[in-house]
C-alpha distance (Angstrom), angle and dihedral (degrees) to the residues before:
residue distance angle dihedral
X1 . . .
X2 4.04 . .
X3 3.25 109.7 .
X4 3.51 100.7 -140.5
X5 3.86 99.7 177.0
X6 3.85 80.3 74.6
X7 3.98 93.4 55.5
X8 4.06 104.3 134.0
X9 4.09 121.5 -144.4
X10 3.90 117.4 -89.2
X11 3.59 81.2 -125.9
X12 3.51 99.6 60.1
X13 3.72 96.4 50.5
X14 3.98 95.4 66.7
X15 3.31 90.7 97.1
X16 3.52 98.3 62.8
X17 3.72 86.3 40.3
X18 3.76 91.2 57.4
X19 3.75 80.2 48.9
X20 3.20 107.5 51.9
X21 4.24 91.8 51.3
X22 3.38 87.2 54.6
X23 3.92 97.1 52.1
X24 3.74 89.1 44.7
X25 4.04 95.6 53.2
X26 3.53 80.3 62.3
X27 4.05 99.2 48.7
X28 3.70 89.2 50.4
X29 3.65 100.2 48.1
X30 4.17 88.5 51.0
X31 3.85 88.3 47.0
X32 3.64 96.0 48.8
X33 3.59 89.5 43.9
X34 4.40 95.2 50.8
X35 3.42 99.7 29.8
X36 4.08 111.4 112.7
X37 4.05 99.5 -158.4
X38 4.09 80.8 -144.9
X39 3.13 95.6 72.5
X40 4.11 101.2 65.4
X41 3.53 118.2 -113.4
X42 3.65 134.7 -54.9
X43 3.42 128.0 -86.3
X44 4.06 120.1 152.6
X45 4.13 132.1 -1.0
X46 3.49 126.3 -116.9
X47 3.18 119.0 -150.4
X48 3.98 86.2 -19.1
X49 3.88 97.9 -41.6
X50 3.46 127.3 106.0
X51 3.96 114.4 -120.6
X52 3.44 138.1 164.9
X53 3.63 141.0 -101.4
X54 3.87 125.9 -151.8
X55 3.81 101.6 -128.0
X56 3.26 115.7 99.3
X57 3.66 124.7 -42.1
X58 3.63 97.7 -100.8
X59 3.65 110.7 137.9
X60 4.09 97.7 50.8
X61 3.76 89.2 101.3
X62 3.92 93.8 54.5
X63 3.74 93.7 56.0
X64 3.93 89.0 60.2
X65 3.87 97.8 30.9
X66 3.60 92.5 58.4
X67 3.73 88.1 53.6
X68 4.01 84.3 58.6
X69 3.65 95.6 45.8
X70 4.04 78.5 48.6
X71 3.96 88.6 58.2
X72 3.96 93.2 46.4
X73 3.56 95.0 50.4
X74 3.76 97.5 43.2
X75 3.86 115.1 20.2
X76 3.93 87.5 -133.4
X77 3.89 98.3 145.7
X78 3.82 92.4 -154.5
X79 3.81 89.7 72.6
X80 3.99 90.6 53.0
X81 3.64 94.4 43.4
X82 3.95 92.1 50.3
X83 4.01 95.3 36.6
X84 4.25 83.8 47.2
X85 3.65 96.3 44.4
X86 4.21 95.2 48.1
X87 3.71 83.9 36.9
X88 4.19 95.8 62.9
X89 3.73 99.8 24.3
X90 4.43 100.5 42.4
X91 3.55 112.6 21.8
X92 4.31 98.6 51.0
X93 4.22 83.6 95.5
X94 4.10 83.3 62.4
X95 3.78 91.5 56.0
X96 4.19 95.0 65.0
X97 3.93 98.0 27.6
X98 3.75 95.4 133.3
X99 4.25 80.7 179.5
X100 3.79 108.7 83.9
X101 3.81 147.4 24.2
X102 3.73 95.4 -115.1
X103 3.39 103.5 98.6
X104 3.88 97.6 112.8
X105 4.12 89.3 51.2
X106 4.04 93.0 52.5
X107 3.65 107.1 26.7
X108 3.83 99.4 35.4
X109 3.95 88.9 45.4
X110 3.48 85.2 59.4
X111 3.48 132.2 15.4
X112 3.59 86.8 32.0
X113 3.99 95.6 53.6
X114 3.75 84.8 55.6
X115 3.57 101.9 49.9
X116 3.77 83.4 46.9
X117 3.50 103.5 58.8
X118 3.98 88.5 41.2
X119 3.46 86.8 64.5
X120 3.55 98.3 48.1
X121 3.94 93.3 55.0
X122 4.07 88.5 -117.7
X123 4.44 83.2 114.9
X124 3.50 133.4 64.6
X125 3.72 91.7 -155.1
X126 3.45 114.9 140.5
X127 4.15 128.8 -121.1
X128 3.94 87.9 -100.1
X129 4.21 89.2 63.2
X130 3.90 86.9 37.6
X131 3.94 88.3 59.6
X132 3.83 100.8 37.8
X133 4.33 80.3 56.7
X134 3.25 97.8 47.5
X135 3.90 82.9 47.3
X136 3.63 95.4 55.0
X137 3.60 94.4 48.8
X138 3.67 97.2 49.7
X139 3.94 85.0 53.6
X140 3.42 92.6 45.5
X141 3.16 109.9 51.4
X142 4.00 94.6 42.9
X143 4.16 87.8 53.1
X144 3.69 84.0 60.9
X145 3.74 98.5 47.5
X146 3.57 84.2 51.0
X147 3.64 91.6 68.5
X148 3.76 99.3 78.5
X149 3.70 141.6 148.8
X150 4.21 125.2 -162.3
X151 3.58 123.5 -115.2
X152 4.19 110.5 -152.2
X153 4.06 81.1 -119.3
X154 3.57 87.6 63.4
X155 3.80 92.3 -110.0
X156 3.82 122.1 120.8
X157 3.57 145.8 -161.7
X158 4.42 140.3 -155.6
X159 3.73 95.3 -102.9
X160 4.07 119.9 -150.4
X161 3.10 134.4 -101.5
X162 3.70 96.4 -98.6
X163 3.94 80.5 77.6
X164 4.16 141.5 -97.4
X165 3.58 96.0 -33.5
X166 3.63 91.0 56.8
X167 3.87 128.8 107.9
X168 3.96 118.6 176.0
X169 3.68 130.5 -161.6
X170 4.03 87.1 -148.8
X171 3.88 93.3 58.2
X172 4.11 89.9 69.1
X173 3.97 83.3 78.5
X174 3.36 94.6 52.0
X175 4.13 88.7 61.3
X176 3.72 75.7 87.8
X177 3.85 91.2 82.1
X178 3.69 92.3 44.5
X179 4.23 86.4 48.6
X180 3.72 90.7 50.3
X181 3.94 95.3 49.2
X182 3.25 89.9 47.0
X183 3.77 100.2 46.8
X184 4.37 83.0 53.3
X185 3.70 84.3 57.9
X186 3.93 100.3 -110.0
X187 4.28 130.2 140.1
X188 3.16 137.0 -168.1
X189 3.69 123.5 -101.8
X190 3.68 118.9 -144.8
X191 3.65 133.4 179.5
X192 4.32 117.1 -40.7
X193 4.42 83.3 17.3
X194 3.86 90.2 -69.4
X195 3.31 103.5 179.9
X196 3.93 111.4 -135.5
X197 3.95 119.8 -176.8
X198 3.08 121.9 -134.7
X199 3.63 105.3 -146.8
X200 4.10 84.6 63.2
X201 3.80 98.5 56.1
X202 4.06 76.9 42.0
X203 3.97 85.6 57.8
X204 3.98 98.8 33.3
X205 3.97 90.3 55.5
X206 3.59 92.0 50.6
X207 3.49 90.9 49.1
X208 3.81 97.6 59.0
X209 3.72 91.4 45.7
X210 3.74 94.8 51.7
X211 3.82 88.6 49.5
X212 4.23 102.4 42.7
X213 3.49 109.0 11.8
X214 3.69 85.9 49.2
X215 3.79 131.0 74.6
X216 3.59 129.8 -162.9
X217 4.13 110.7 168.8
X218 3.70 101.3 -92.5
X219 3.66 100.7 129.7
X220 3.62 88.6 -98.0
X221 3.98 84.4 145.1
X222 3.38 140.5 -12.7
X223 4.08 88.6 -92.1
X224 3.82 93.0 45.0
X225 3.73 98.6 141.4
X226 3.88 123.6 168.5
X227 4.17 105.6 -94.3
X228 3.46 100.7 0.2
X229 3.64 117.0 133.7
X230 4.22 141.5 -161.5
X231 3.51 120.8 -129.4
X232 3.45 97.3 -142.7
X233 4.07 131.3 25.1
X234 3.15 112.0 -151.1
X235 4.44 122.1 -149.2
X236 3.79 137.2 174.5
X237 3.82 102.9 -115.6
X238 4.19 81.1 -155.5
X239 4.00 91.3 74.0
X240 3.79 107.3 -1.8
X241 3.74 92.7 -116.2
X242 3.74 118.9 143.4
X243 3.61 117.3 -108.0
X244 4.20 117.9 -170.3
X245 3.46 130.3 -56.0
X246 3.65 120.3 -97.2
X247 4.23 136.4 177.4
X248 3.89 141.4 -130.9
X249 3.57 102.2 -175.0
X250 4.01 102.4 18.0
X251 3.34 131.3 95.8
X252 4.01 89.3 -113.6
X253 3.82 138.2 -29.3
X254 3.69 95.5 -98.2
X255 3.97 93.5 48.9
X256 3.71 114.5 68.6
X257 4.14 122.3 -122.3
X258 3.29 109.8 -135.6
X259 3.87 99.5 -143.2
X260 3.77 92.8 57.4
X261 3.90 87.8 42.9
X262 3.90 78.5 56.4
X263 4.28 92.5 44.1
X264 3.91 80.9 52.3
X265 3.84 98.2 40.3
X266 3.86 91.8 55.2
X267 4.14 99.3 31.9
X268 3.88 84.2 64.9
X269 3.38 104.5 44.1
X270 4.13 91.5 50.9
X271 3.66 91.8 51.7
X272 3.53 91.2 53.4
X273 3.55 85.4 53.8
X274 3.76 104.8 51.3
X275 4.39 87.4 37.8
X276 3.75 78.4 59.2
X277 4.15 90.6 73.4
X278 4.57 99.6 32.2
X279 3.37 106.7 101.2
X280 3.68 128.1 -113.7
X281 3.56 94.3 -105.7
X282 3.62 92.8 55.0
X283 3.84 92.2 54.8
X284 3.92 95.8 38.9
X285 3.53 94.6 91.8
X286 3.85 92.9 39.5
X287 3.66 88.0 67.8
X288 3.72 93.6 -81.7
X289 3.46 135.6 -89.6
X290 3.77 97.9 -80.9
X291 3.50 92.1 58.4
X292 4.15 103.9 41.8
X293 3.42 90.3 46.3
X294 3.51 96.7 53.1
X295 3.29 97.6 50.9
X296 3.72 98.8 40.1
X297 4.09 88.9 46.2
X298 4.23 82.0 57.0
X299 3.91 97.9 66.1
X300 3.71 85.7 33.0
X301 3.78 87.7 60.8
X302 4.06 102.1 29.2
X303 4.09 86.8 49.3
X304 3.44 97.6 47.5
X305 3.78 97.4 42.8
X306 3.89 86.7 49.1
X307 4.26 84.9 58.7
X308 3.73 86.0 47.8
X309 4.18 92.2 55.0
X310 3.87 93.0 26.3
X311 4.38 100.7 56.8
X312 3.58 133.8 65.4
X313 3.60 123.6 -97.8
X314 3.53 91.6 -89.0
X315 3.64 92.9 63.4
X316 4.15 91.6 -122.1
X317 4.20 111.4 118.6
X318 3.29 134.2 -130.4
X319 4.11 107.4 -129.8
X320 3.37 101.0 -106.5
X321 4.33 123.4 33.7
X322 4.56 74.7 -155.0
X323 4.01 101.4 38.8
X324 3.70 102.9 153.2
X325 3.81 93.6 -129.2
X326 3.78 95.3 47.6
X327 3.74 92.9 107.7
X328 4.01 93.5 62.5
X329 3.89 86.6 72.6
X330 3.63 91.4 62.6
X331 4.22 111.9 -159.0
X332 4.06 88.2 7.5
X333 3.91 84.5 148.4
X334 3.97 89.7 60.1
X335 3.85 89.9 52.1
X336 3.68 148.6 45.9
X337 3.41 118.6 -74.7
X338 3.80 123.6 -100.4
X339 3.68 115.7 -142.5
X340 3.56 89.0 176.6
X341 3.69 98.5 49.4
X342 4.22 112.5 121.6
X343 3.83 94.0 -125.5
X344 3.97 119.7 59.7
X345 3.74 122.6 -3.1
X346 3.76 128.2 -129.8
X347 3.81 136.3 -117.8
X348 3.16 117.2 -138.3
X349 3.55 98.6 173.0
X350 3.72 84.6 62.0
X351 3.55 85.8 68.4
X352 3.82 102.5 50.3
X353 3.35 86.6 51.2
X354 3.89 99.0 46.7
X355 3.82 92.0 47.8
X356 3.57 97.3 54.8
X357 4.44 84.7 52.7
X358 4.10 85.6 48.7
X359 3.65 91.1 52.5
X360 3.94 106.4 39.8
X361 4.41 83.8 42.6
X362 3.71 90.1 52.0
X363 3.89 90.6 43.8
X364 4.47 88.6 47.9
X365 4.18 83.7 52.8
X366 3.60 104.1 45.1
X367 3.95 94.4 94.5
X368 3.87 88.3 30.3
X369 3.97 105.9 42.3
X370 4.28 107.4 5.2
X371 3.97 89.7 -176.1
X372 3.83 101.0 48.0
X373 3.71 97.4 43.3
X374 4.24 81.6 52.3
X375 3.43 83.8 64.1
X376 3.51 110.9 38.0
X377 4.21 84.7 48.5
X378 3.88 94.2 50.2
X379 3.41 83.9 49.4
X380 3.66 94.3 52.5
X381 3.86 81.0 55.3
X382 3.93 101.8 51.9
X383 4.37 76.0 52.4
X384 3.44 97.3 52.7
X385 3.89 99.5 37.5
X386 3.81 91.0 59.7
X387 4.02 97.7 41.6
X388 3.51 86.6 51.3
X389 3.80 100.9 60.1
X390 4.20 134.9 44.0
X391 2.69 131.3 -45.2
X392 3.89 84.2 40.9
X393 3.85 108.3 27.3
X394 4.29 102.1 71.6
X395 3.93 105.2 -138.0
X396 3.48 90.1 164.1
X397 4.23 96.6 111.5
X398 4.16 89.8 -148.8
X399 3.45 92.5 66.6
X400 3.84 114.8 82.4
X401 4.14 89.1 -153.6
X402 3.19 125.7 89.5
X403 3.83 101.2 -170.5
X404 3.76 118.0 48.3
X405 3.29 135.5 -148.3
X406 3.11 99.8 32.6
X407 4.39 130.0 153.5
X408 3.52 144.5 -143.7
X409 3.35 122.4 170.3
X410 4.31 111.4 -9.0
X411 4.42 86.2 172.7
X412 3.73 91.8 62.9
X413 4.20 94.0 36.3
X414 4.20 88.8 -128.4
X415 3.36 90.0 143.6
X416 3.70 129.3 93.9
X417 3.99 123.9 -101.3
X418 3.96 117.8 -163.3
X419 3.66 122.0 -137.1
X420 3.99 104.4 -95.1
X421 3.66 90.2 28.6
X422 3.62 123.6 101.4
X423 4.30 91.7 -166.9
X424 3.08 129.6 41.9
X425 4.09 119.8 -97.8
X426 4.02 136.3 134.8
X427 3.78 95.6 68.0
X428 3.98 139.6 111.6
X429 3.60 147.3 -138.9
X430 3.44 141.4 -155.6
X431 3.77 93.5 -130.2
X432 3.81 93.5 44.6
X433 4.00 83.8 49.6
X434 3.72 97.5 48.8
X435 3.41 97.6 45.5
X436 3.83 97.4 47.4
X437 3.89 84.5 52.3
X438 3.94 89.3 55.3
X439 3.77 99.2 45.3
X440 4.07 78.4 52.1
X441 3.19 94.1 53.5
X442 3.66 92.6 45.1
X443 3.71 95.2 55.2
X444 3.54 94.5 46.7
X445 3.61 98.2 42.3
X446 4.01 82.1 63.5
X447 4.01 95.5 39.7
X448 3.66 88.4 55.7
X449 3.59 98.5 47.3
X450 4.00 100.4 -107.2
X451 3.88 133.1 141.8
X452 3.66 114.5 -72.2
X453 3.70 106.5 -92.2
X454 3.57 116.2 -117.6
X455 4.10 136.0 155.4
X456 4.15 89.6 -121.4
């Protein structure tokens, strides 16, 4: 459990925010510099170089969106020059790939980083580069609402990859594109001009996540546990009933993964965030705001409690809350965690992402709940303090990471075991990267006196 007696002062962790920009400047110059476009786009080191990893080309947009994140936290103009350039001339493919559920990792990462920090004065671009953003996000975010599967209730969801029956716990963060569409006032057009808003399939998803991928100890199963979540749902596409709940990247479907805990975790809290500024006209006949946000703030709150209970004191996961070799490490919930231990390996990109939710839900509850969003941000703290320093933060200047420790996929074994080890451990990602970069830039943004940071 997070020990949250231990929870340091925002204050006292700009140092290691300073630090951590200048470690990264470094990681994205050497990437830049190795990187054969060729070859796909990044995913995971090996043995401290970044390769790739035929899946789907999901992590091109955190390679140049950390370059943006870069720019915001430093002012260096290389890293908006190089994050705008790879932005307009690579990642247009991304903007019409009818294919995955990703759209809110590349697009948003990108296009929407730029449009952001045009917005906020911090780039010169002009109102041509403004537009073709804007653009880009519009078509974005209705390709992804295009990819929808029926619920017999008449709701819907974005289904996976895998295919129609498919509901992800990652695909919550890419509501983002559908919230930034929406916000530019664009729909979705679907067969004889029906006119399909956005902001309800933004809703609709959201709604079927909260209710299956989401637990909350009502005997819904024999594994119904408070917060944990399923990777996958699972539906007939026949009759839109719900089926089980099943896993990709989890240990199995009854055992929760901790980095799609973490997708869920921060999907919620960002919603909440952006539902915060619609109108209540627009959500009226959504259900209304009383209603969406009380059942969206309830997996927000049962998730992230479960991550409270479920980590280390340190705040930094194991991969799996279910791992079968979990019980080896004894009390490893009353300790530290041990990314070099020889039984289950870590996630630290579970954390960055989780952090970032505990923050931006304890910021959504200040005015509603002062003493839980306390703890959720001193939580956020204990996170950050420990992925911000060794054995987690990689100072070594050979290693293109910056965030060790990290996992992808421990079921298939694509991840990278060290001679002596007997798990693997040492390695980075691009999502663990890109994520620790914006829960920097978060912090700091509020250390130095900034506007909140937020995606809208």
């Amino acid at each position: 459990m997070i020990k949250l007696d231990a929870a340091p002062t925002l204050e006292s962790l700009r140092p290691r925010l300073e630090h951590l920009f200048e470690l990264s400047a470094a990681k994205i110059h050497a990437l830049a510099q190795a990187w054969e476009p060729s070859q796909g786009a990044p995913v995971i080191t090996v043995e401290g170089r970044y390769t790739s990893r035929a899946w789907t080309e999901w992590t091109q947009g955190f390679q140049f969106g950390s370059a943006l994140l870069q720019f915001d936290a430093t002012g260096e103009p290389w890293f908006l020059d190089y994050g705008r350039q790879n932005t307009l001339q690579v990642m247009p493919p991304h903007l019409t790939h009818f294919g995955v559920h990703d759209h809110g990792f590349n697009n948003v990462s990108t296009y929407g980083n730029l449009w952001r920090l045009v917005r906020e004065g911090k780039s010169s671009a002009g109102e041509f580069e403004r537009d073709c953003c804007e653009l880009a996000l519009k078509v974005s975010g209705a390709v992804q609402a295009a990819r929808w599967s029926f619920l017999r209730d008449g709701r819907g969801y974005i289904y996976s990859f895998n295919g129609p029956h498919s509901l992800f716990a990652d695909t919550l963060r890419s509501l983002r594109s559908l919230a930034l569409a929406h916000r530019l006032g664009h729909v979705l057009w679907g067969e004889s001009d029906q006119r399909i808003p956005l902001l309800e399939r933004l809703i609709q998803h959201a709604s079927v996540t909260a209710e299956y991928a989401v637990f909350y100890g009502e005997a819904r199963d024999h594994y119904d546990v408070r917060g944990r979540v399923a990777h996958e749902s699972i539906f007939n596409v026949n009759d839109g009933a719900y089926r089980c709940p099943g896993t990709q990247q989890g240990y199995s479907p009854f055992t929760t993964w901790t980095r799609g805990l973490a997708w869920i975790m921060l999907g919620f809290a960002e919603q909440l965030e952006f539902l915060a500024t619609v109108s209540d006209n627009e959500l009226a006949p959504l259900g209304g705001r009383s209603e969406i946000e009380g059942w969206m703030l309830r997996a927000a709150e049962a998730t992230t409690d479960y991550y409270l209970e479920q980590s280390p004191s340190d705040g930094i996961p194991y991969w799996d809350t279910g791992a079968p070799n979990l019980a080896q490490l004894g009390d490893y919930l009353n300790r530290a965690s041990d990314p070099y231990n020889e039984y289950e390996p870590v996630d630290s990109s579970a954390a960055a992402v989780a952090a970032q939710a505990l923050w931006r839900l304890g910021a959504y509850l200040i005015s509603r709940s002062p003493e839980e969003a306390g703890r959720y941000r001193r939580a956020a703290l204990v996170v950050a303090a420990a992925l911000f320093d060794r054995p987690y933060l990689s100072e070594d200047p050979s290693h293109q990471g910056l965030i060790l420790h990290s996992l992808y996929h421990r079921p298939q074994g694509w991840d990278y075991v060290p001679p002596g080890h007997k798990c693997p451990c040492g390695e980075s990602s691009q999502w663990g990267d890109y994520h620790a970069r914006e829960l920097a830039l978060l912090l700091l943004r509020q250390l130095r006196g900034e506007p909140y940071l937020t995606f809208f």
